[in-house]
N, CA and C of each residue as an Amber inpcrd file, in Angstrom:
protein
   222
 132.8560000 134.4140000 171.0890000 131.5820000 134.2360000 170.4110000
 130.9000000 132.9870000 170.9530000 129.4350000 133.4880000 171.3850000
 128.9680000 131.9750000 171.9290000 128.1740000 131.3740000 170.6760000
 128.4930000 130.2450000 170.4070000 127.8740000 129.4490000 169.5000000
 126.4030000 128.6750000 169.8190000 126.1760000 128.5550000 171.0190000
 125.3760000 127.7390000 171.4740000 125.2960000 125.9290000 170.7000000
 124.0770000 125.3660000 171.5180000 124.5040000 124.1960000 171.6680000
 124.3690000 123.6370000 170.2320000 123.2690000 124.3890000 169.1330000
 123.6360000 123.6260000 167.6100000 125.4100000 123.8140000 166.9210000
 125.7170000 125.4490000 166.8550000 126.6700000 125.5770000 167.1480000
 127.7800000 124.6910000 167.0240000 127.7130000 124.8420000 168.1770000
 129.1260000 123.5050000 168.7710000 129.2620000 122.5130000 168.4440000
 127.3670000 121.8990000 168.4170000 127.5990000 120.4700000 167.5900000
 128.1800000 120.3810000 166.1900000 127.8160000 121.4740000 165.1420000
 128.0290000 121.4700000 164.1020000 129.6060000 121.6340000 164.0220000
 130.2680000 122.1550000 164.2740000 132.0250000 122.2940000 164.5790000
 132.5010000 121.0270000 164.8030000 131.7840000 120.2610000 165.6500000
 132.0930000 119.0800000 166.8940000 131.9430000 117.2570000 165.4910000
 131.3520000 117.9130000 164.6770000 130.3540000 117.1620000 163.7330000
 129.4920000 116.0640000 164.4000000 128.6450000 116.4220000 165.0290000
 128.1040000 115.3900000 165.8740000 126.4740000 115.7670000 166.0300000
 125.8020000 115.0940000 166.3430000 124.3140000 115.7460000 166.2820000
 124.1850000 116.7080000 167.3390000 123.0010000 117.5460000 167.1810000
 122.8370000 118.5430000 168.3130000 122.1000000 117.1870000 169.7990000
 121.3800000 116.2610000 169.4440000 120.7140000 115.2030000 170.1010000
 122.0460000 114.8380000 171.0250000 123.2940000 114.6210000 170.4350000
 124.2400000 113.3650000 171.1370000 125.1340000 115.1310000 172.0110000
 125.4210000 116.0300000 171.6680000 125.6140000 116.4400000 172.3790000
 125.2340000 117.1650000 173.6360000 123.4450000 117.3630000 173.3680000
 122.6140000 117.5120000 174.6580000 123.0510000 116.5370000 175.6060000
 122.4890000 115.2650000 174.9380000 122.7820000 114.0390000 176.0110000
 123.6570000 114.4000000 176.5900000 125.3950000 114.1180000 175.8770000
 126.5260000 114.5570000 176.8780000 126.4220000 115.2290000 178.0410000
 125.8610000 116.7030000 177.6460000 125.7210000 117.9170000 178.3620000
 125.0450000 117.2650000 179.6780000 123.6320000 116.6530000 179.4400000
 123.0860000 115.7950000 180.5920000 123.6110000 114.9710000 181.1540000
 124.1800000 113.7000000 181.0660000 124.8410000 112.7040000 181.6080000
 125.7590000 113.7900000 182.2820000 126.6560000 115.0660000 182.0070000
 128.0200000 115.2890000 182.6000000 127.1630000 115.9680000 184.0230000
 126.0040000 116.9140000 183.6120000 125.5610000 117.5770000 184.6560000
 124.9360000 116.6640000 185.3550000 124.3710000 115.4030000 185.2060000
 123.7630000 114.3090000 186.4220000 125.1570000 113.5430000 187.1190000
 125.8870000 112.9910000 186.2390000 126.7300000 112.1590000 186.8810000
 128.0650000 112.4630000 187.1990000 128.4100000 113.2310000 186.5180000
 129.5830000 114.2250000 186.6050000 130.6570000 113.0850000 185.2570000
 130.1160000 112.4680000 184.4350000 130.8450000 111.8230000 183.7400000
 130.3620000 111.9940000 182.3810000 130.4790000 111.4230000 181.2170000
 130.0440000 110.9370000 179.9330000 130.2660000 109.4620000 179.6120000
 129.1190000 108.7810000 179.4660000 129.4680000 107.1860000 179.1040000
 129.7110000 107.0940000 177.9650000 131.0000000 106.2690000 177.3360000
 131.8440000 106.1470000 176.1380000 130.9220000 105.0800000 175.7060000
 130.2950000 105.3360000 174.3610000 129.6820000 103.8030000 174.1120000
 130.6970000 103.7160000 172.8750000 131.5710000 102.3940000 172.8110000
 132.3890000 102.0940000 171.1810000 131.2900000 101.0510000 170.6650000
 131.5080000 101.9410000 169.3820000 130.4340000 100.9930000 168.0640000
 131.1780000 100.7670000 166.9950000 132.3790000 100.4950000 167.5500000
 133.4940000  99.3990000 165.7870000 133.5810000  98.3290000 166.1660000
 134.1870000  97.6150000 165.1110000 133.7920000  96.6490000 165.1240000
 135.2650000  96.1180000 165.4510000 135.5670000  95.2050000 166.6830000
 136.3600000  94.7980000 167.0120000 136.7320000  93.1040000 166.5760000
 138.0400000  92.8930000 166.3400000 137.8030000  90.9810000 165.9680000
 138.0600000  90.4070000 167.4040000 138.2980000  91.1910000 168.6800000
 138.5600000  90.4670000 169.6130000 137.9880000  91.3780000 170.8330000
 137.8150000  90.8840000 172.4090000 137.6250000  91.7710000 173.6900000
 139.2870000  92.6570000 173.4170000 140.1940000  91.5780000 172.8210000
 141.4760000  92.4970000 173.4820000 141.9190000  93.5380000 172.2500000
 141.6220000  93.2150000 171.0810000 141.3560000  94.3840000 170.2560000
 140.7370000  95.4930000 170.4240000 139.1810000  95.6570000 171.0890000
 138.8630000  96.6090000 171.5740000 139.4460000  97.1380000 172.7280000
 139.9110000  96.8140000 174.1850000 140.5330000  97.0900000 175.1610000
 141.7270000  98.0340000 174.4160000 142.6500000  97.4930000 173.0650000
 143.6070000  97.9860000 172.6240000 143.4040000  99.7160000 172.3470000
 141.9180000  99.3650000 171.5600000 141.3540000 100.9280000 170.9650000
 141.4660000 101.5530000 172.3550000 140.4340000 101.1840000 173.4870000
 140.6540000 102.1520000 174.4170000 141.8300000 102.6270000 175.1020000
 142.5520000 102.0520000 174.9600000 143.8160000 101.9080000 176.1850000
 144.4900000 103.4030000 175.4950000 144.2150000 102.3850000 173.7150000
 144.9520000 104.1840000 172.9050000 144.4820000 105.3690000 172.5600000
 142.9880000 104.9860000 173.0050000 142.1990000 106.2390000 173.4240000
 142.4380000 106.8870000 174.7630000 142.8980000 106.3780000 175.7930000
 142.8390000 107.0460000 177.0310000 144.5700000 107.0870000 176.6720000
 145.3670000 107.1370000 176.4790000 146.3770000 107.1580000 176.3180000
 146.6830000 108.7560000 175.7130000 146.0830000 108.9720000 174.3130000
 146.0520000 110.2450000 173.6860000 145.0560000 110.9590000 174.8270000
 144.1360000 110.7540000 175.1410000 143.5700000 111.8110000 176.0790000
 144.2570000 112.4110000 177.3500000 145.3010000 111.4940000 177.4720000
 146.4790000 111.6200000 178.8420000 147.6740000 112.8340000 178.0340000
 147.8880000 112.2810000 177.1230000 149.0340000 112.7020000 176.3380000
 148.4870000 114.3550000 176.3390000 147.1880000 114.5100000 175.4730000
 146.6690000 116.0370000 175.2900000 146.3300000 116.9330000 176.4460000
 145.9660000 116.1450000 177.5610000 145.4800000 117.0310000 178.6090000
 147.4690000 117.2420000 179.5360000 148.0980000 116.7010000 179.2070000
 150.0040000 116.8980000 179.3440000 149.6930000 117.8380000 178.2750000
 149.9840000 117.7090000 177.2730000 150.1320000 118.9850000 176.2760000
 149.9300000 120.3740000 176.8450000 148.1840000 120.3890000 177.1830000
 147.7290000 121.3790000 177.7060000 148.4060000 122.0480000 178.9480000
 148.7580000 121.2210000 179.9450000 149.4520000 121.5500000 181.0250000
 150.6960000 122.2530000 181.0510000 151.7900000 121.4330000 179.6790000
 152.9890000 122.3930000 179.4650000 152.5790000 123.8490000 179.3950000
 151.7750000 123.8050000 178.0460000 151.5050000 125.5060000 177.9650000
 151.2720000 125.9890000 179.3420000 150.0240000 125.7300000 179.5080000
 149.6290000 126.8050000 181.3330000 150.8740000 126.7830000 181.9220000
 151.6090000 125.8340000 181.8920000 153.0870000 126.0120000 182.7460000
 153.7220000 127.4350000 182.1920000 153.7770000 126.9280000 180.5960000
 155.1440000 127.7700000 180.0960000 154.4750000 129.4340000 180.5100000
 153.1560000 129.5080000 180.0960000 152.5000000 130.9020000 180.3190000
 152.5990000 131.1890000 181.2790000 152.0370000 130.5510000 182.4350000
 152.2580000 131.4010000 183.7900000 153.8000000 131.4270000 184.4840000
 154.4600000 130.6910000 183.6330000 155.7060000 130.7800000 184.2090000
 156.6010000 132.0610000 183.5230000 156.1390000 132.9860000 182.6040000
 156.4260000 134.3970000 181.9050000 156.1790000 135.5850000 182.7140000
């Protein structure tokens, strides 16, 4: 089922606005710029958030990989 782009946002809970953008930035630059807006008490407090943000994003895209393994390996 295609949801299109309100859709997705609404699932995503995010505005339909911030996920156009995405959509743009990925198709111009081939990236998405992370902007963090908490409130950190230090540079190395925030560095911490990201590190354990890119950390779980490492971890899930491994997740993903077992499966495709285990499947195509049936």
């Amino acid at each position: 089922k295609n949801l299109g782009l309100q859709g997705c946002a609404t699932n995503l809970g995010i505005s339909q606005q911030t996920l156009s953008r995405w959509q743009k930035e990925l198709r111009e630059t081939g990236d998405i710029e992370i902007r963090g807006s908490g409130n950190y008490a230090s540079d190395e407090a925030k560095e911490i958030a990201r590190l354990k943000r890119e950390l779980r994003d490492a971890q899930d895209a491994l997740e993903v990989l077992k499966k495709a393994i285990n499947i195509l390996g049936k």
